[in-house]
C-alpha positions as CSV (number, residue, x, y, z in Angstrom):
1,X,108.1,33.3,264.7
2,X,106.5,30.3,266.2
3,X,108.5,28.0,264.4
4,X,111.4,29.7,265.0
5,X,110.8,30.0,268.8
6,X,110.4,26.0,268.0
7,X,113.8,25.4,266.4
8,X,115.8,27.5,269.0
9,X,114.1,25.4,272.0
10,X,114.9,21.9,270.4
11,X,118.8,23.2,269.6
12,X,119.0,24.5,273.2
13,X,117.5,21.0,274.4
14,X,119.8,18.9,272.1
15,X,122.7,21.3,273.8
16,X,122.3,20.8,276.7
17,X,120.9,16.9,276.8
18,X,123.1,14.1,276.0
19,X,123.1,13.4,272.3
20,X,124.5,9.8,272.7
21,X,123.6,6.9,275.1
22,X,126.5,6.7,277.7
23,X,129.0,9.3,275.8
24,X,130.7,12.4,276.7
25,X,131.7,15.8,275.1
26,X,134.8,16.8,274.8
27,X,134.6,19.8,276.3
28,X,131.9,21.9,278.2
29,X,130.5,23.2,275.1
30,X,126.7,23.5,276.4
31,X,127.1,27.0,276.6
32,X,128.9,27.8,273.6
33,X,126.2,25.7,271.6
34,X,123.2,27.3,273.5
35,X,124.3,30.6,272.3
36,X,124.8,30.0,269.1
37,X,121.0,28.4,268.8
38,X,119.5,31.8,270.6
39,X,121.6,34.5,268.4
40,X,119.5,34.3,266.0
41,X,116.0,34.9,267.1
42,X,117.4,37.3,269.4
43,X,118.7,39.6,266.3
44,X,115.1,38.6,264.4
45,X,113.6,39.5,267.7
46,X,115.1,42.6,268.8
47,X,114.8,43.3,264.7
48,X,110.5,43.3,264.9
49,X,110.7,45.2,268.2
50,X,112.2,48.2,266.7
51,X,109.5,47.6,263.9
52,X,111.4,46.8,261.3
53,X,109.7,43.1,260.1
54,X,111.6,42.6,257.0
55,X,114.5,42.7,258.5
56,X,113.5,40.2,261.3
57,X,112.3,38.0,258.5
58,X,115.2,37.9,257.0
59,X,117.6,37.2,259.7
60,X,115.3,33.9,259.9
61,X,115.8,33.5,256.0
62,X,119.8,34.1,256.2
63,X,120.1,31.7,259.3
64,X,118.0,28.7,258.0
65,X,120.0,28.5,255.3
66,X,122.5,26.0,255.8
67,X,119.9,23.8,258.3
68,X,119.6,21.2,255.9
69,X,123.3,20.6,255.5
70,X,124.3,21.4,259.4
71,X,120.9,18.4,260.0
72,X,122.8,15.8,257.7
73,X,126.2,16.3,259.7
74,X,124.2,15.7,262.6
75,X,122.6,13.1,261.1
76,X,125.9,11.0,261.0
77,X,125.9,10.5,264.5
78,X,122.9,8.2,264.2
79,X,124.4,6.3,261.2
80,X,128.4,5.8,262.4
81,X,129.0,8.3,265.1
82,X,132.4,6.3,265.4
83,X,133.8,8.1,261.8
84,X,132.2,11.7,263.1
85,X,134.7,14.2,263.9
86,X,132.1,16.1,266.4
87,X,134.0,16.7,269.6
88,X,131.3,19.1,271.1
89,X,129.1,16.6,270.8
90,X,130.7,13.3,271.0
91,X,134.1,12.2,272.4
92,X,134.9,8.6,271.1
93,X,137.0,6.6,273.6
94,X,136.9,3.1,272.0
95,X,135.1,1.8,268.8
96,X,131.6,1.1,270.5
97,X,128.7,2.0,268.2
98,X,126.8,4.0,270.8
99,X,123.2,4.9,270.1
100,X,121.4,8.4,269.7
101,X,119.7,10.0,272.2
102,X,117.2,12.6,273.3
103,X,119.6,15.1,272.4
104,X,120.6,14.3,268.9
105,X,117.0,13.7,268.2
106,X,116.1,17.1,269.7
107,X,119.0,19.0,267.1
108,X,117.7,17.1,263.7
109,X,114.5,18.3,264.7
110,X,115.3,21.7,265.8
111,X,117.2,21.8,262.2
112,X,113.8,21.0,260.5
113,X,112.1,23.7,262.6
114,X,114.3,26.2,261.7
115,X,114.0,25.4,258.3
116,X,110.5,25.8,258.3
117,X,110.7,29.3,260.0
118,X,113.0,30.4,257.0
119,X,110.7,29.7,254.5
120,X,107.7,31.2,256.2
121,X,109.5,34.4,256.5
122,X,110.5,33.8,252.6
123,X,107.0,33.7,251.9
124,X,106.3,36.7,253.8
125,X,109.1,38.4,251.7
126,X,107.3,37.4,248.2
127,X,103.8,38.2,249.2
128,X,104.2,41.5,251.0
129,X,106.8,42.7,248.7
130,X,104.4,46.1,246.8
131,X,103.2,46.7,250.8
132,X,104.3,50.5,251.3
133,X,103.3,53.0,254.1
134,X,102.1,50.3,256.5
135,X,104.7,51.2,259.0
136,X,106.0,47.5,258.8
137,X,108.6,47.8,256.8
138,X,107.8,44.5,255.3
139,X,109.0,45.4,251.5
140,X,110.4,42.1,251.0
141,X,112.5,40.3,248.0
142,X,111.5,42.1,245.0
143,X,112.7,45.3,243.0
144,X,110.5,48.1,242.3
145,X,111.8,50.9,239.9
146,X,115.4,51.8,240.8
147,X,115.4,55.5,240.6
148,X,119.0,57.0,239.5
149,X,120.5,53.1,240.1
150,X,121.0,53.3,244.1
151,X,119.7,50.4,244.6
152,X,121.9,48.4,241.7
153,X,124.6,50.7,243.6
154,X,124.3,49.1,247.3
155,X,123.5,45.7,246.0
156,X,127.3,45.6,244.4
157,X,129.0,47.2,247.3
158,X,127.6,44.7,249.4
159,X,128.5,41.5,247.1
160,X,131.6,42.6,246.4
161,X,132.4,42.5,250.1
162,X,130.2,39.3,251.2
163,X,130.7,37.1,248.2
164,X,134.8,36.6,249.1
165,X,134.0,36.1,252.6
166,X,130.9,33.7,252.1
167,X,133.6,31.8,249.4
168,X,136.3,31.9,252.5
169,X,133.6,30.3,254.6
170,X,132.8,27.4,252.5
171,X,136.3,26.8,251.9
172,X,136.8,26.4,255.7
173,X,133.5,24.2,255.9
174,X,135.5,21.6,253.6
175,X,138.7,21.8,254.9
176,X,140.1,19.8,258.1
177,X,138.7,22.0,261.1
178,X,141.3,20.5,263.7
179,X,144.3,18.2,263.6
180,X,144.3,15.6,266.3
181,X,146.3,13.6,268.4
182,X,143.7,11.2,269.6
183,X,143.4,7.3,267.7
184,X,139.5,7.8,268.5
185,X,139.0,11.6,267.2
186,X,139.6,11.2,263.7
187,X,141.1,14.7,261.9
188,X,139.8,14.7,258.4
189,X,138.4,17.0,255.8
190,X,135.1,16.4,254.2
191,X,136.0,14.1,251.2
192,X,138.1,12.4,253.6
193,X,135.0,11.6,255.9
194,X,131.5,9.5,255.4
195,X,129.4,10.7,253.2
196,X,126.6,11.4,255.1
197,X,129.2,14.4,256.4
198,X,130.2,14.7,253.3
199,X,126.6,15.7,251.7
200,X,126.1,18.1,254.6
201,X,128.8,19.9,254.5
202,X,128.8,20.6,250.6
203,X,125.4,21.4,251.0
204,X,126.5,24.2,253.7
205,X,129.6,25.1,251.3
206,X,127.6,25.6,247.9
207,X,124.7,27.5,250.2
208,X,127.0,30.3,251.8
209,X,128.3,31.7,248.6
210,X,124.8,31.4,246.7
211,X,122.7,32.4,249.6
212,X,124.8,35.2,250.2
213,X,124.7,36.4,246.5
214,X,120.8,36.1,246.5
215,X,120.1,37.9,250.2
216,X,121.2,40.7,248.7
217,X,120.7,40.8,245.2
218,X,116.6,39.5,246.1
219,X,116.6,42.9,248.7
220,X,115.6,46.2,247.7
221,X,116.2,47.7,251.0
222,X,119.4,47.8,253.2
223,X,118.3,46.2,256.5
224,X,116.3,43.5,254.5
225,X,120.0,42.4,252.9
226,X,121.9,43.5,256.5
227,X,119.3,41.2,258.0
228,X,119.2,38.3,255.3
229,X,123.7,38.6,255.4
230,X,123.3,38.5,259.7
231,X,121.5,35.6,260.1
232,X,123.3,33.9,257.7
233,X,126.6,34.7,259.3
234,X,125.1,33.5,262.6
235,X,124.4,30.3,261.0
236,X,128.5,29.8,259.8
237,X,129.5,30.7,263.2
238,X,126.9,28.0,264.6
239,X,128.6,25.4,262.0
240,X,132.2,26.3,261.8
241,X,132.9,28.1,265.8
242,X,132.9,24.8,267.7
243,X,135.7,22.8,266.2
244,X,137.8,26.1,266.6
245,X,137.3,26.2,270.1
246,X,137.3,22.8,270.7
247,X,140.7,23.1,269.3
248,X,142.1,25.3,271.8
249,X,139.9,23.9,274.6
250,X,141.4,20.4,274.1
251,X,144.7,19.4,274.6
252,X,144.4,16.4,272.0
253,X,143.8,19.0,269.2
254,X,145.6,21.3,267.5
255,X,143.8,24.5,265.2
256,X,143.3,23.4,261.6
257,X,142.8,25.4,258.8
258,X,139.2,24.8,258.4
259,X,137.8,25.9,261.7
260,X,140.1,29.6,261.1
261,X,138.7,29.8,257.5
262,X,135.2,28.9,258.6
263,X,135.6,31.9,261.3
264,X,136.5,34.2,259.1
265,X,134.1,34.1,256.5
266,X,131.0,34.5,259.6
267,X,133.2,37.5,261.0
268,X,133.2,38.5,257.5
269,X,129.5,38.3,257.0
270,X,128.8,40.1,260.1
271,X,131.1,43.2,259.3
272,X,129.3,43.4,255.9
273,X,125.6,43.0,257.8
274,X,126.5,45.5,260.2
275,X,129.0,47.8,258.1
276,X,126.2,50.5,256.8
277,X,123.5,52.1,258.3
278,X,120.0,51.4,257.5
279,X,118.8,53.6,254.6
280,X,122.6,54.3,253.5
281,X,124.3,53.2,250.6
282,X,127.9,52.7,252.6
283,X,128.9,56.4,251.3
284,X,126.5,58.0,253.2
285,X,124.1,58.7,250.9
286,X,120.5,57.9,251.2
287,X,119.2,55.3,248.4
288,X,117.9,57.8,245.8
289,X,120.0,61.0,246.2
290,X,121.8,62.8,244.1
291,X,125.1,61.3,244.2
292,X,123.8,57.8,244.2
293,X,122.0,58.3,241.4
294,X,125.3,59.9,239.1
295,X,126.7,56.8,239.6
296,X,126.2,55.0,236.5
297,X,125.9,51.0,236.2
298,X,127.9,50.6,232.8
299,X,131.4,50.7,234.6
300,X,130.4,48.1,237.7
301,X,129.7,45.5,235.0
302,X,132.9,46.4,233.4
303,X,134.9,45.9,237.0
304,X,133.2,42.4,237.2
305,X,133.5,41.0,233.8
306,X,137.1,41.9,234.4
307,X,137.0,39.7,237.8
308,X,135.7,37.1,236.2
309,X,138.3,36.9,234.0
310,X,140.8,37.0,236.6
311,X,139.5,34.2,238.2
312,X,138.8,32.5,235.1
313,X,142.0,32.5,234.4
314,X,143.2,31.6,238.0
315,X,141.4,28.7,237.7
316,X,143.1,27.6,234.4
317,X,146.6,27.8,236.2
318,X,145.2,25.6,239.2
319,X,143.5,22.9,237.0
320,X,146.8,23.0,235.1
321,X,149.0,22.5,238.2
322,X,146.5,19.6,239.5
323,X,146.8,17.9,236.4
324,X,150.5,18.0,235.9
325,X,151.7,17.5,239.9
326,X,151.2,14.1,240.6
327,X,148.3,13.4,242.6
328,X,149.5,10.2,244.6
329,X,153.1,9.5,246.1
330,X,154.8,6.8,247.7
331,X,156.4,6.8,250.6
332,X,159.5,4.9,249.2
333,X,160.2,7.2,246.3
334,X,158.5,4.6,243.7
335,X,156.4,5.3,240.8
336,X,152.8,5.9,241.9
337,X,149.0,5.2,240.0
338,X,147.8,8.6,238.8
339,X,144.3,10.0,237.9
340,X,143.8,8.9,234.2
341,X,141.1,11.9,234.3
342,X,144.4,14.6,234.6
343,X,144.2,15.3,230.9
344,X,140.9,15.7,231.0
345,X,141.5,18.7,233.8
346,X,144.4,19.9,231.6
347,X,141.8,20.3,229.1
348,X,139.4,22.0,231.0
349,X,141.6,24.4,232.6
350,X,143.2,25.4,229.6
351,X,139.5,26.3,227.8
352,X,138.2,28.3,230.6
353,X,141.9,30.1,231.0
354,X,141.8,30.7,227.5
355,X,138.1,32.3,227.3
356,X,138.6,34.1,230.7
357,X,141.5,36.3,228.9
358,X,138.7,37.2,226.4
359,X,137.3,38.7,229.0
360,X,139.8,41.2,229.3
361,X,139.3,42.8,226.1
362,X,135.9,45.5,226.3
363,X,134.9,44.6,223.0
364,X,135.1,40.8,223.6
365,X,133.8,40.5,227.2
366,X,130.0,40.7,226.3
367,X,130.2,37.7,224.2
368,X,132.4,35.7,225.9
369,X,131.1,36.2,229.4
370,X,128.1,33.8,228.6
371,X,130.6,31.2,227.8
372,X,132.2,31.1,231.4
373,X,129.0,30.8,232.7
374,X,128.8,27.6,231.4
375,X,132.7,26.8,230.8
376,X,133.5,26.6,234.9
377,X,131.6,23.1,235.3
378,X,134.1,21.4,233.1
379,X,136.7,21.7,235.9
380,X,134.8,20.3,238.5
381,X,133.9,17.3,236.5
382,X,137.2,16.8,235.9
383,X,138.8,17.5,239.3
384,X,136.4,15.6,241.2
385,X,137.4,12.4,239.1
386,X,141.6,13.3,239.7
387,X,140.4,13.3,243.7
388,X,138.7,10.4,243.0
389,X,142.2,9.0,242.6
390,X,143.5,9.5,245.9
391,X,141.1,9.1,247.9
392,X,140.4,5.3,246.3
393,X,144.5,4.5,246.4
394,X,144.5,3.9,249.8
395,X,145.8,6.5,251.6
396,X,142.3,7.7,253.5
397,X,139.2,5.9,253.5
398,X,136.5,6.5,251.1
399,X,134.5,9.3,251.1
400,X,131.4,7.0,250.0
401,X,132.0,4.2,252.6
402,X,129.9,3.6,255.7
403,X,132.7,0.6,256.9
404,X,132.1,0.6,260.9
405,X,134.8,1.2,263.0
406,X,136.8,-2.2,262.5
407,X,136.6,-2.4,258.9
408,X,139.4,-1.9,256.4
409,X,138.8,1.5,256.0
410,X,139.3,2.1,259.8
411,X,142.4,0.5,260.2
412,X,144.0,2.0,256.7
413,X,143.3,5.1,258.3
414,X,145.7,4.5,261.5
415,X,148.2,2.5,259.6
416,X,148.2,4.9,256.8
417,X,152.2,5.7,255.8
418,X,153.6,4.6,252.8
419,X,151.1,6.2,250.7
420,X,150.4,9.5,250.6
421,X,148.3,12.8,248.6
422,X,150.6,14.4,246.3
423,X,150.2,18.0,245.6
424,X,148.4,18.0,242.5
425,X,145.6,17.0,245.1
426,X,145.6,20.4,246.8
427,X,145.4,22.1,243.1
428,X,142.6,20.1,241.9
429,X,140.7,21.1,245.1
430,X,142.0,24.8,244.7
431,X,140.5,25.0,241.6
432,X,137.2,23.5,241.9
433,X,136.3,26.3,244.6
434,X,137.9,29.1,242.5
435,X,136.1,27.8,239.6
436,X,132.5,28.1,242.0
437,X,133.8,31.7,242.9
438,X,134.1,32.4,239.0
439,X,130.9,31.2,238.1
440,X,129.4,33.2,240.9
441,X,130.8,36.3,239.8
442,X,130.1,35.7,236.1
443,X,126.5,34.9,236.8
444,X,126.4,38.6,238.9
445,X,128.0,40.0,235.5
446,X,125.3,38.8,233.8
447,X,122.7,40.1,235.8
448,X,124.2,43.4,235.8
449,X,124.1,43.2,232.0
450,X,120.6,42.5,231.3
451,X,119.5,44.8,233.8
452,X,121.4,47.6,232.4
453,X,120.6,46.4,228.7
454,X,116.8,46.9,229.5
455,X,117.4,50.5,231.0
456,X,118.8,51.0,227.7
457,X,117.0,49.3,224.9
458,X,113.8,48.1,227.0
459,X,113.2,44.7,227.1
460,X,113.4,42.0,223.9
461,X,111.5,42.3,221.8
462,X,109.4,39.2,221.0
463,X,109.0,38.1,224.6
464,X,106.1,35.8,224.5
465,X,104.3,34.3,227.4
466,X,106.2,32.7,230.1
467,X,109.1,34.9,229.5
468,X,110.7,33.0,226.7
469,X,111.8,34.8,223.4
470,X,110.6,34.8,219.8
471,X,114.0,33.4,218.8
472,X,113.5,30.7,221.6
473,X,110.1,29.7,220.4
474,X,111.9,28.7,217.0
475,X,115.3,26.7,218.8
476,X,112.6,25.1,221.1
477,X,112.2,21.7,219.8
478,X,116.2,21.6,218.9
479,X,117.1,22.9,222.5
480,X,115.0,20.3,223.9
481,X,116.5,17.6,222.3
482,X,120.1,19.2,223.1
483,X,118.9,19.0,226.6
484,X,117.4,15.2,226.7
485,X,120.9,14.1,224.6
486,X,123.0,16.2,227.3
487,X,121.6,14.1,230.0
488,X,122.1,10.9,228.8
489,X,125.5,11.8,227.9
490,X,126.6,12.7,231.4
491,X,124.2,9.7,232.8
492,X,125.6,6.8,230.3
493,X,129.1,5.6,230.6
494,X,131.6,7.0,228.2
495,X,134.4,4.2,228.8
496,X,133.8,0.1,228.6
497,X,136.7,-2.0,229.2
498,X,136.9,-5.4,230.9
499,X,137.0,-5.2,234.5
500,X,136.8,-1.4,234.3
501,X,133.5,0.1,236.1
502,X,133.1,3.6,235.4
503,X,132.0,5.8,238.2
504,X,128.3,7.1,237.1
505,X,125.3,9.2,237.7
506,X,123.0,7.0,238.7
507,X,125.1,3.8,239.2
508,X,128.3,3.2,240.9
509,X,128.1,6.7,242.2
510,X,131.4,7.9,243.8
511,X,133.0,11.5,244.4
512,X,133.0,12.2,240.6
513,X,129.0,11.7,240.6
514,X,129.3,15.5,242.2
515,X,131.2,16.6,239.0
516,X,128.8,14.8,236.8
517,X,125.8,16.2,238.7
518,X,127.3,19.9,238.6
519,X,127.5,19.0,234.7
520,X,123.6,18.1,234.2
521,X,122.5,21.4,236.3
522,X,124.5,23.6,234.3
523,X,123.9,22.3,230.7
524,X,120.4,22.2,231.7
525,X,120.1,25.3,233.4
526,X,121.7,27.1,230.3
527,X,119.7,25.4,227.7
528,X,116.3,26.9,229.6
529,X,118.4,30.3,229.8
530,X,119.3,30.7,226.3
531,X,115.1,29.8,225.7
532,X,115.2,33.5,227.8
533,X,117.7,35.7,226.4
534,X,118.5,37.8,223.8
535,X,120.0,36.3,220.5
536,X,123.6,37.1,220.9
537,X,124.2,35.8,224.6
538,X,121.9,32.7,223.9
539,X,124.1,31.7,221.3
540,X,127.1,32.2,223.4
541,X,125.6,29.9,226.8
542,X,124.7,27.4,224.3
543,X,128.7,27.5,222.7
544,X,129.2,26.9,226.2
545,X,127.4,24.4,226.9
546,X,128.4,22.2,223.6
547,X,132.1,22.7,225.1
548,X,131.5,21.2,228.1
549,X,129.2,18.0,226.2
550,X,132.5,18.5,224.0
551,X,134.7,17.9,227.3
552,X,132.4,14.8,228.4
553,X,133.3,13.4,225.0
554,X,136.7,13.7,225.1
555,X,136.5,11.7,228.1
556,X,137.2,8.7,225.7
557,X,140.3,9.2,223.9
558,X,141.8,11.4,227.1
559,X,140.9,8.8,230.0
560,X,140.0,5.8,227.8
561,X,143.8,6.1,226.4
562,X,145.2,4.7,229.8
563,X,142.2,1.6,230.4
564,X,143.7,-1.4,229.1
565,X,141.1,-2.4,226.7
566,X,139.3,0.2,226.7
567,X,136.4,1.4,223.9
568,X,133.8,4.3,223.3
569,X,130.8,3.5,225.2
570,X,127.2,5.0,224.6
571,X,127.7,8.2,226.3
572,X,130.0,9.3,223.7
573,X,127.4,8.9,220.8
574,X,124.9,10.7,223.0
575,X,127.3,13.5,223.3
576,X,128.6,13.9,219.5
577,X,124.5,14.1,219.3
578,X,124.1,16.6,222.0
579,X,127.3,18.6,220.7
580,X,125.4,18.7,217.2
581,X,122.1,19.6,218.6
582,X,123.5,22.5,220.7
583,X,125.4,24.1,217.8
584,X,122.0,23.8,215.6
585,X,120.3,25.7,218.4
586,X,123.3,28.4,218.3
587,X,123.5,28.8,214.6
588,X,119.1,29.5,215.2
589,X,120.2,32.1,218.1
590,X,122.8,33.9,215.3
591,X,120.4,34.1,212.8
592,X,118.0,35.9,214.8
593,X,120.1,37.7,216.1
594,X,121.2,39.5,212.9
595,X,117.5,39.6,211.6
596,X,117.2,41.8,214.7
């Protein structure tokens, strides 16, 4: 608790002290901020006073993590605080470059504290986990035997609840939290703003749905996920509560969408943390009894794979409407530049709308579901390059720029008019977060499956050491190659033209560097899965995966067809290579799995 003790003083202190040389707030937010840095060691507090340590731990997990994102928005005070939309903080009233002070030093480092605490009481978690009849209650992150499924049971009610309202919180961390009426108080959204911002506040975005997921599905006991689900909700309401009230607290400022959304999804997360009783399954039941334990796990997996179809094929529709609604408009009814990357989204969404409607079919779903898993990436990489579009035509600065307060940027910004985001914009963004939600809920589908596929069957036969299967000792070499070629495929530029620069992963990086980055994890991440699993759903993430390579090459003839000049550069032969490699590695996974 020390460190936590540490991180609440420094947040109070950067509160309360001036976080800029010679600056004002807006408003009289001290107070406001103050209790939002107490909350919650308060909860943790009050948590180990009634002897329950997990719990109190966990709080500490929940709430530190979004500090590393909430310390990079801070952190763009001390690079341009004149682009920072941070009215509790910093009230701009001319285009002066002020420099930090004690205060702003006082929050990054109450950030890193807080960090810190969080994975201390992490560790805790892990290492105490098998400690029973101690009186503690410190049972931490792992799962023992699940007698009758109750603890499969409660983990579903409460992701089923806290996964839409962590997704509803992230939206609102994205989105524009106020509109404003003051030239110095700039109202923008996070691609719209520098990208220090911008870094932060996807980091807090991806964290909240992920972190939520993992608080509970890591907890074996009900106020170890209450607790874990509390202090993250604390920490939302920390990030996302002060632009709301700054809107209604300042006459300048009107409520945006963002601030409500961002609200929401903390209210959200506290009504889940505090909607069951400790010990209690949300029916009434203690974990264990009679009738949690009728409940069976076969139909939950059903009721998700089903969900994740839905959403699959939600996200189809939006990827399709971004790609088809023009993405930039002029002001004078003229023709306007579009995103040459549309038809690779029309692509994408059509593929995973076309697999998620698999998933609606029982006999289908099991196969197929191991595809979305891998299938969702293709529409961020594909809608972060149509955003791209607008937010390079002019009509907002760039989301990569660190221009100071007079540069072009800056004064496109104010005299902004005759170009404008078209509504293909909103799509594209629609369907990048419903396309995180699907992942999310395919992931939880799959974890649902293998769990219940071990009560069944036991566990693979042929697992060898370090958890990897017999049937992934023989795709080894193959998969490792697929993995090396995937890489440079997404790292190498797939379009040369003269005078054309494609926007890379380690060079000219831009906003579709996310996609591309989002691309490499996944591919990756499957490849070492499919090392893990059983024959049949290896060989589905890996036909996954060689669609989404597959997308990354069809980068050429769908976005290369509108570059004047344009010819295949050397990312498409890495892909045809990693496409080929991956297919070798699935045809390996379907042999085994009918030797098996």
């Amino acid at each position: 608790m020390a460190f936590a003790f540490a991180g609440t003083g420094l947040r109070v202190l950067g509160s309360v002290a001036r976080p800029l040389e010679g600056t004002e707030r807006g408003f009289a937010s001290a107070p406001l901020l103050v209790a939002l840095a107490v909350a919650p060691v308060l909860l943790a507090g009050l948590l180990v006073a009634r002897s329950n340590r997990a719990a109190g731990a966990a709080v500490l997990l929940g709430a530190a993590l979004l500090a590393p994102g909430a310390a990079l928005v801070d952190l763009q005070l001390v690079v341009d605080p004149s682009v920072a939309s941070r009215p509790e903080l910093y009230l701009p009233t001319d285009l002066s470059l002020p420099e930090p002070a004690l205060g702003l030093w006082a929050l990054l480092a109450g950030h890193g504290a807080v960090l810190i605490a969080g994975l201390l009481s992490f560790a805790a978690l892990r290492s105490e986990w098998g400690a029973t009849g101690d009186g503690s209650g410190l049972t931490g992150l792992a799962d023992p035997a699940d007698s009758g499924g109750a603890v499969a049971a409660w983990r579903r009610r409460y992701v089923r609840v806290a996964l839409p309202a962590a997704v509803a919180g992230a939206c609102g961390l994205v989105m524009t939290p106020f509109y404003s009426a003051d030239v110095y108080l700039l109202a923008q959204n996070a691609f719209e703003g520098p990208s220090v911002e911008l870094v932060g506040s996807v980091l807090c975005a991806l964290a909240l749905p992920v972190g939520a997921v993992l608080l509970v599905a890591g907890a074996r006991e009900v106020p170890v996920a209450r607790g874990g689900l509390g202090g993250l909700a604390l920490a939302l309401a920390a990030v996302g509560l002060p632009s709301l009230v700054a809107a209604f607290a300042m006459s300048s400022l009107e409520v945006g969408a963002g601030s409500v959304l961002a609200v929401v999804g903390a209210a959200g997360l506290a009504v889940t943390a505090g909607a069951f009783r400790a010990g209690s399954d949300g029916e009434g039941n203690s974990p264990g009894s009679a009738t949690e334990g009728a409940a069976t796990t076969i139909p939950g997996r059903r009721k998700l794979e089903i969900t994740t179809g839905v959403l699959a094929v939600i996200t189809g529709v939006l990827s399709v409407a971004g790609s088809l609604l023009p993405q930039v408009e002029l002001g004078g009814g003229g023709p306007a530049p579009q995103s040459p990357a549309r038809w690779l989204l029309l692509a994408a969404g059509l593929l995973l709308g076309i697999v998620g409607l698999a998933l609606f079919s029982g006999r289908l779903a099991p196969a197929v579901r191991p595809v979305v898993s891998m299938l969702w990436v293709g529409v961020p990489l594909a809608a972060a390059a149509v955003l791209d579009t607008a937010l390079t035509s002019g009509y907002t600065p760039s989301v990569l720029s660190l221009a100071g307060p007079g540069g072009p940027a800056f004064r496109e910004h104010l005299a902004a008019g005759s170009i404008g985001s078209g509504p293909g914009v909103l799509w594209a963004w629609l369907a990048m977060v419903t396309a995180l939600v699907t992942v999310c809920c395919s992931v939880l589908a799959g974890v649902v499956e293998r769990e219940d596929l071990d009560e069944e069957y036991g566990e693979e036969p042929g697992i060898e050491g370090g958890g990897i299967s017999g049937v992934g000792l023989r795709m080894l070499t193959p998969l490792t190659a697929a993995a090396v070629l995937s890489v440079a495929a997404f790292a190498t530029p797939m379009v040369t033209a003269p005078g054309y620069v494609e926007t890379g992963l380690l060079s000219e990086v831009g906003p579709p560097t996310w996609g591309l980055v989002a691309a490499v994890l996944t591919v990756t991440g499957g490849c070492a899965l499919a090392a893990r699993s059983r024959p049949a759903r290896a060989a589905a993430l890996l036909a996954g995966a060689a669609c989404v390579v597959g997308l990354r090459a069809a980068t050429v003839p769908l976005v290369g067809g509108e570059v004047e000049g344009a010819s295949a550069g050397l990312g498409l032969w890495f892909s045809l290579a990693a496409v080929v490699a991956l297919g070798v590695c699935a045809v390996i996974a379907v042999r085994g799995h009918r030797r098996a």
